[in-house]
C-alpha positions in Angstrom: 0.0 0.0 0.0 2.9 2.5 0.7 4.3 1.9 -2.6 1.3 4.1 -3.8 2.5 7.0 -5.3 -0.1 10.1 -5.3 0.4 12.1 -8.4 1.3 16.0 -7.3 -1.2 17.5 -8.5 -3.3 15.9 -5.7 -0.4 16.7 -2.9 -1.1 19.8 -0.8 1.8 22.4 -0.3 1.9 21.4 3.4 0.7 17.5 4.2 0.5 19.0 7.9 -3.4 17.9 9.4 -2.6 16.7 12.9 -5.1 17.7 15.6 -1.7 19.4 17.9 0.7 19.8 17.7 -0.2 21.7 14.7 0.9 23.3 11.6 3.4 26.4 11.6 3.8 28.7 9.1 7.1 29.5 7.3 6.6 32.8 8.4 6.6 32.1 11.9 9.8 29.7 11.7 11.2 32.7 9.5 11.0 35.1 12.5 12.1 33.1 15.2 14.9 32.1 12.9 15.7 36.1 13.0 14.0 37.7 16.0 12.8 34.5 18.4 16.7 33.3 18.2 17.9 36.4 20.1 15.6 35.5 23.0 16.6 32.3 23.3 19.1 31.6 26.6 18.3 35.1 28.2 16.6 35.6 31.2 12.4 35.3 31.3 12.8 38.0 34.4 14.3 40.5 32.5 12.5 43.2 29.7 13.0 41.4 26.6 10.6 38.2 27.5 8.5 39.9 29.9 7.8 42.6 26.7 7.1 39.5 24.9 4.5 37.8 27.6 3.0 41.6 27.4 2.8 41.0 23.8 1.1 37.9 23.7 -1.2 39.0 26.5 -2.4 42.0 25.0 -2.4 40.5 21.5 -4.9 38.0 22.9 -7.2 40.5 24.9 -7.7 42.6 21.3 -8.4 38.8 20.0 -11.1 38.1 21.9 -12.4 41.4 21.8 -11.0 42.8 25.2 -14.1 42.1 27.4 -14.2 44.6 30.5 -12.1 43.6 33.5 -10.8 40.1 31.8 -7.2 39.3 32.2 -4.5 37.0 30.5 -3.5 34.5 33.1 -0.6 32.4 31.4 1.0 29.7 34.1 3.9 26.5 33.4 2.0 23.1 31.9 -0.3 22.8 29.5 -4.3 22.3 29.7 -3.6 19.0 31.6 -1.5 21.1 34.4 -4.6 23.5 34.5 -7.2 20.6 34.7 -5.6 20.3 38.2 -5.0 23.4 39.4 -9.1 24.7 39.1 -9.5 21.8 40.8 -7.3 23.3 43.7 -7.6 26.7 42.8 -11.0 27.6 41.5 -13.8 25.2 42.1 -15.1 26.0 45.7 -17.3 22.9 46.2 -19.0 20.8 43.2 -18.9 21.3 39.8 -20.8 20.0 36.8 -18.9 18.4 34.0 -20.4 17.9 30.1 -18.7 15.2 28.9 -18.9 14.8 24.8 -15.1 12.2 24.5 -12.2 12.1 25.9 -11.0 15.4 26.9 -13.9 16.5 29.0 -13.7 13.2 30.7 -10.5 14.1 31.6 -11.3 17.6 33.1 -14.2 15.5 35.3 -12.0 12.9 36.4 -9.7 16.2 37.8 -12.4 17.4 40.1 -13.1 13.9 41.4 -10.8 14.9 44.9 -11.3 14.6 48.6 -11.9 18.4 49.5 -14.6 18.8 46.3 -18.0 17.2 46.3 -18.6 14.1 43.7 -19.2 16.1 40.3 -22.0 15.6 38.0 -21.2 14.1 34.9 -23.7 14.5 31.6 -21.8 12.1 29.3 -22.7 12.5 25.8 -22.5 9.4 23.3 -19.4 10.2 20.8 -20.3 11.8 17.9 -22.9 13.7 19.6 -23.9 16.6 21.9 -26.4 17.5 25.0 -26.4 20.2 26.8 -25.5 22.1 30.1 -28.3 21.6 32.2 -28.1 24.1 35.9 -27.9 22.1 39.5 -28.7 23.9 42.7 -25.5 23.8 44.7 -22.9 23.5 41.9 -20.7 26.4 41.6 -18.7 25.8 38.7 -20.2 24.2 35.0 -17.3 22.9 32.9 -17.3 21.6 29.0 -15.3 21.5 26.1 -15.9 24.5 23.5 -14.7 21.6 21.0 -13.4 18.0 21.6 -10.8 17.2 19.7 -11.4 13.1 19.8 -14.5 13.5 18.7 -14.9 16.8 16.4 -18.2 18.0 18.6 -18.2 21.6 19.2 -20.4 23.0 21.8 -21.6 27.1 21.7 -19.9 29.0 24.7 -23.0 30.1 26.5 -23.9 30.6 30.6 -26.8 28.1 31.5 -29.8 29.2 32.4 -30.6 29.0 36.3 -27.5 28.4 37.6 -26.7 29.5 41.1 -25.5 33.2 42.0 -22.3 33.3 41.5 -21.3 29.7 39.7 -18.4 30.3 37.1 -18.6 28.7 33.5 -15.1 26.6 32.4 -15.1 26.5 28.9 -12.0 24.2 27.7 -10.8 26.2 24.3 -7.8 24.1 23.4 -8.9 23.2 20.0 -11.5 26.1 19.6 -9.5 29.3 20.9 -8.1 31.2 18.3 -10.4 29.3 15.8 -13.7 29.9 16.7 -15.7 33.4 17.3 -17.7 33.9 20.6 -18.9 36.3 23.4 -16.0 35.8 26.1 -18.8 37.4 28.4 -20.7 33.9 28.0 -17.8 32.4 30.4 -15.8 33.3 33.1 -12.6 31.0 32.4 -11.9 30.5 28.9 -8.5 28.6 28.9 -6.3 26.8 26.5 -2.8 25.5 25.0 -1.2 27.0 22.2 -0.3 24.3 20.1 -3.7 24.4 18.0 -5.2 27.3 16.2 -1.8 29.0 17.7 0.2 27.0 15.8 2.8 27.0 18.6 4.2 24.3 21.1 2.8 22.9 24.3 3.8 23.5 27.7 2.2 26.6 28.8 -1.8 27.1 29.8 -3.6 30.3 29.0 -6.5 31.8 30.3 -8.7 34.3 30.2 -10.4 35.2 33.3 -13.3 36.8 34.5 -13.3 39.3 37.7 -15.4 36.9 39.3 -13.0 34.5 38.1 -10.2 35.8 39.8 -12.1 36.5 42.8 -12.8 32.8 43.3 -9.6 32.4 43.0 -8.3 34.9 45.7 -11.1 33.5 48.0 -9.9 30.4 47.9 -6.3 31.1 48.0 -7.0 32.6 51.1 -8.6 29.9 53.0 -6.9 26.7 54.5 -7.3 24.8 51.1 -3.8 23.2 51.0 -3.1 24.7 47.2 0.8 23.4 45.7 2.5 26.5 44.8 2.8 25.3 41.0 -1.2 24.6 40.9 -1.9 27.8 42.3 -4.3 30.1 39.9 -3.7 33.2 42.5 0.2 32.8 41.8 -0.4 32.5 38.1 -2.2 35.6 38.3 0.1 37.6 40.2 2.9 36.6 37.8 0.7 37.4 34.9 0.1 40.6 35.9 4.0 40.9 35.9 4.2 39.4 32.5 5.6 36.5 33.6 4.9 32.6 35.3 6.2 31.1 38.0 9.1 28.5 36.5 10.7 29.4 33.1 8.4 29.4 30.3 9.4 28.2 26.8 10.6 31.0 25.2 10.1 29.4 21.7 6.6 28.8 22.5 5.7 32.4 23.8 7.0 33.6 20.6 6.4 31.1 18.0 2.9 32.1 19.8 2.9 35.7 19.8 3.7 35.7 16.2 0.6 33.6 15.5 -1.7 36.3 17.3 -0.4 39.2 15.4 -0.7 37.5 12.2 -4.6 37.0 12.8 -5.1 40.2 14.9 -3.3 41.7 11.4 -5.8 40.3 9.2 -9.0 41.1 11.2 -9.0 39.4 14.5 -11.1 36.0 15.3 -13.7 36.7 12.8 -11.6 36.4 10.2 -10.4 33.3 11.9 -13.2 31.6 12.4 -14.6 32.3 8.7 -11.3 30.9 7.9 -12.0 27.7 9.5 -15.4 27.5 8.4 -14.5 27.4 4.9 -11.9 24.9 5.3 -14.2 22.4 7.5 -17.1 23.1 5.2 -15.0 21.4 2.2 -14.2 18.1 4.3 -18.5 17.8 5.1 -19.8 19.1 1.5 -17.1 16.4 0.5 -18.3 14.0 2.8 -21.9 13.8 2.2 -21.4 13.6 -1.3 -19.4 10.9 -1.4 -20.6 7.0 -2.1 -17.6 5.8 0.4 -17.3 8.5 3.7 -19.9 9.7 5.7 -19.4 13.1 8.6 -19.1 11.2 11.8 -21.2 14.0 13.6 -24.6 13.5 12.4 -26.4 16.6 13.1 -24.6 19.8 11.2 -25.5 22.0 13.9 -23.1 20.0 16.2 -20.0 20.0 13.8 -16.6 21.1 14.7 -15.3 23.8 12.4 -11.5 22.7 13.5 -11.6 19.3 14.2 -13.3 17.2 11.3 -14.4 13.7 11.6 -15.0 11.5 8.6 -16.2 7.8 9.2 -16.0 5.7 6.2 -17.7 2.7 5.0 -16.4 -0.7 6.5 -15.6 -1.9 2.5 -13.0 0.8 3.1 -10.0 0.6 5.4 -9.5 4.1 6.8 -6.0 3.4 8.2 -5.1 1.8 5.2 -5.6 5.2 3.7 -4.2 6.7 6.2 -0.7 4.8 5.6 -0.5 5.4 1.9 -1.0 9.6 2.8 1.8 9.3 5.6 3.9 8.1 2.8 3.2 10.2 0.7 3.4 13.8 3.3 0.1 13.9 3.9 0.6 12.9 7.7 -1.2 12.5 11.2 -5.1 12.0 9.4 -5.0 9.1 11.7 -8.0 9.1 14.3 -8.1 9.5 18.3 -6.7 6.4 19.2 -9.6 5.4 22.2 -12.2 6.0 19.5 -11.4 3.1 17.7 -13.7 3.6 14.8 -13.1 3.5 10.7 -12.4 7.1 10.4 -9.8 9.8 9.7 -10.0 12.7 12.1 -8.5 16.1 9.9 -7.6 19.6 11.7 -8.7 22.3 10.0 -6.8 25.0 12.3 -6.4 28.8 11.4 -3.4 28.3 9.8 -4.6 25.2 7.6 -5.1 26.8 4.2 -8.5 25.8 2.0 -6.4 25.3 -0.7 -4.1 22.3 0.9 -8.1 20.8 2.3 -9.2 20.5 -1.4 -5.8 19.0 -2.6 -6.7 16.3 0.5 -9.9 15.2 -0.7 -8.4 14.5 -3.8 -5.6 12.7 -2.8 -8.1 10.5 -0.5 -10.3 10.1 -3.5 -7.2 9.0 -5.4 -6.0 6.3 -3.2 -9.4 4.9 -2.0 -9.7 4.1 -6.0 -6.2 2.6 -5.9 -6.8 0.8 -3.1 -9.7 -1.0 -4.6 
């Protein structure tokens, strides 16, 4: 099978599709090639890479259309580190988890601790969505703006009759920096780079809320036992000093700050998101009208615009197609390993271009017929 050889003309300029780490742009690699290398092996305490946290920060605020009295909190780990630390930091008693695959899960298995109250989990079946439903006594709702294992997105929206003062978690890995929305509708909105951002792991990113932060200032200042590294209130203190707690990759903070500008430069998220629209719109148009491969999401309304899921019939071996395009540079089409179903799972981040989408299609279309 890998001695299939895909003519060009089918072969995108960039065979990049993983689901993170993501595509970079030879722009990007260009500057820190120039400008990122002079950072490199300098201190994160002094002005150079504290400017450069200021940059990304305020780059992000103008992003996400710089809702009144929301900060930048940026803190050492990625969205797994973070997972932990609201656990410790921000959830005051029970939460309420919607669960759609594997990455909610995750976040609900995090808040599963001694000093919280048993959360409740709405588990969704794969492939499909519910909704947020509010839970007298639960003071924080948490759910996944899009799950990357699945290609579900959910709308970023406060639920209706929670209690006074409950915060909304939206997890934006895969959806910040690809997806519009009213940052208002949420209170922490936090994420990892290596997506739409098309940067590297390793850091978390949040934006916060004032009643966010003072959630977290309340807590920080009861007898809650909170590890210095999975503390939000030191995140935020250091963030408001342009800076974390441990050394931050430099490399990502750039690589991440040249991202930002590039989409604040060519008008913000909206131009983004119509950017990922487009892209994602090809894969399902494509999809429906083929004899062979079939959306995995069902209902439309509940389709990811980043993350694109593509079941195919069983008379077709996906990861047989999958090997011929790794061979051929189209690479990491593969799907979320605990899924286990006959599909290819395709980002279609910010920085994916519509063109390269259109050449994959064809290339698919090419091997499936070689193949049979």
């Amino acid at each position: 099978m890998s001695e299939i050889n895909i003519p060009t003309e089918f072969l995108p300029l960039d065979g990049r599709f993983g689901c993170g780490p993501s595509r970079l742009r030879h722009e990007q690699i260009a500057a820190f090639a120039s400008e990122g290398a002079k950072l490199m092996g300098t201190s994160h305490r002094q002005a150079p890479v504290k400017n450069l946290v200021k940059r990304v920060q305020e780059g992000l605020m103008d992003l996400f259309h710089n809702p009144e009295g929301y900060e930048i909190v940026l803190g050492n780990g990625g969205s797994t580190a973070f997972w932990d630390a609201a656990a410790f930091s921000l959830v005051e008693k029970k939460a309420l988890n919607l669960v759609h695959g594997e990455f909610g899960s995750k976040f609900a298995s995090a808040l599963t601790n001694p000093w919280l109250d048993k959360p409740t989990v709405i588990n969704g079946t794969p492939g499909s969505r519910l909704e947020l439903q509010a839970e007298a006594g639960v003071d924080s709702y948490a759910y996944a703006q899009n799950e990357t294992s699945t290609g579900v997105v959910t709308p970023v929206r406060r639920v209706t009759g929670a209690d006074q003062g409950a915060l909304m978690f939206t997890d934006a890995t895969s959806a910040a920096g690809g997806i519009d929305f009213d940052a208002t509708e949420t209170d922490v909105y936090y994420f990892a780079p290596q997506k739409n951002f098309a940067s590297d792991g390793g850091l978390w990113f949040a934006l916060m809320s004032p009643a966010a932060i003072e959630r977290a200032e309340k807590i920080a200042a009861s007898d809650r036992y909170i590890p210095e590294f999975l503390s939000v209130k030191t995140a935020i203190d250091n963030s408001r000093l342009n800076q974390t707690l441990n050394t931050p990759a430099i490399s990502t903070l750039f690589l991440l700050g040249e991202q930002i500008n590039w989409m604040n430069e060519n008008g913000g998220l909206s131009w983004a998101d119509a950017r990922t629209k487009a892209a994602s719109a090809h894969l399902y148009n494509w999809a429906d009208a083929s004899e062979f491969a079939t959306p995995f999401v069902s209902n439309p309304e509940h389709r990811s615009q980043v993350v694109v899921t593509i079941d195919f019939n069983d008379s077709i071996d996906a990861a047989a197609i999958a090997k011929v395009l790794r061979a051929n540079g189209i690479v990491d089409v593969e799907p979320y390993r605990k899924l286990g179903r006959n599909q290819l799972r395709v980002a279609t981040f910010t920085a994916t271009e519509l063109a390269d989408v259109q050449k994959l299609t064809q290339a698919i279309d090419f091997v499936v017929g070689e193949l049979a």
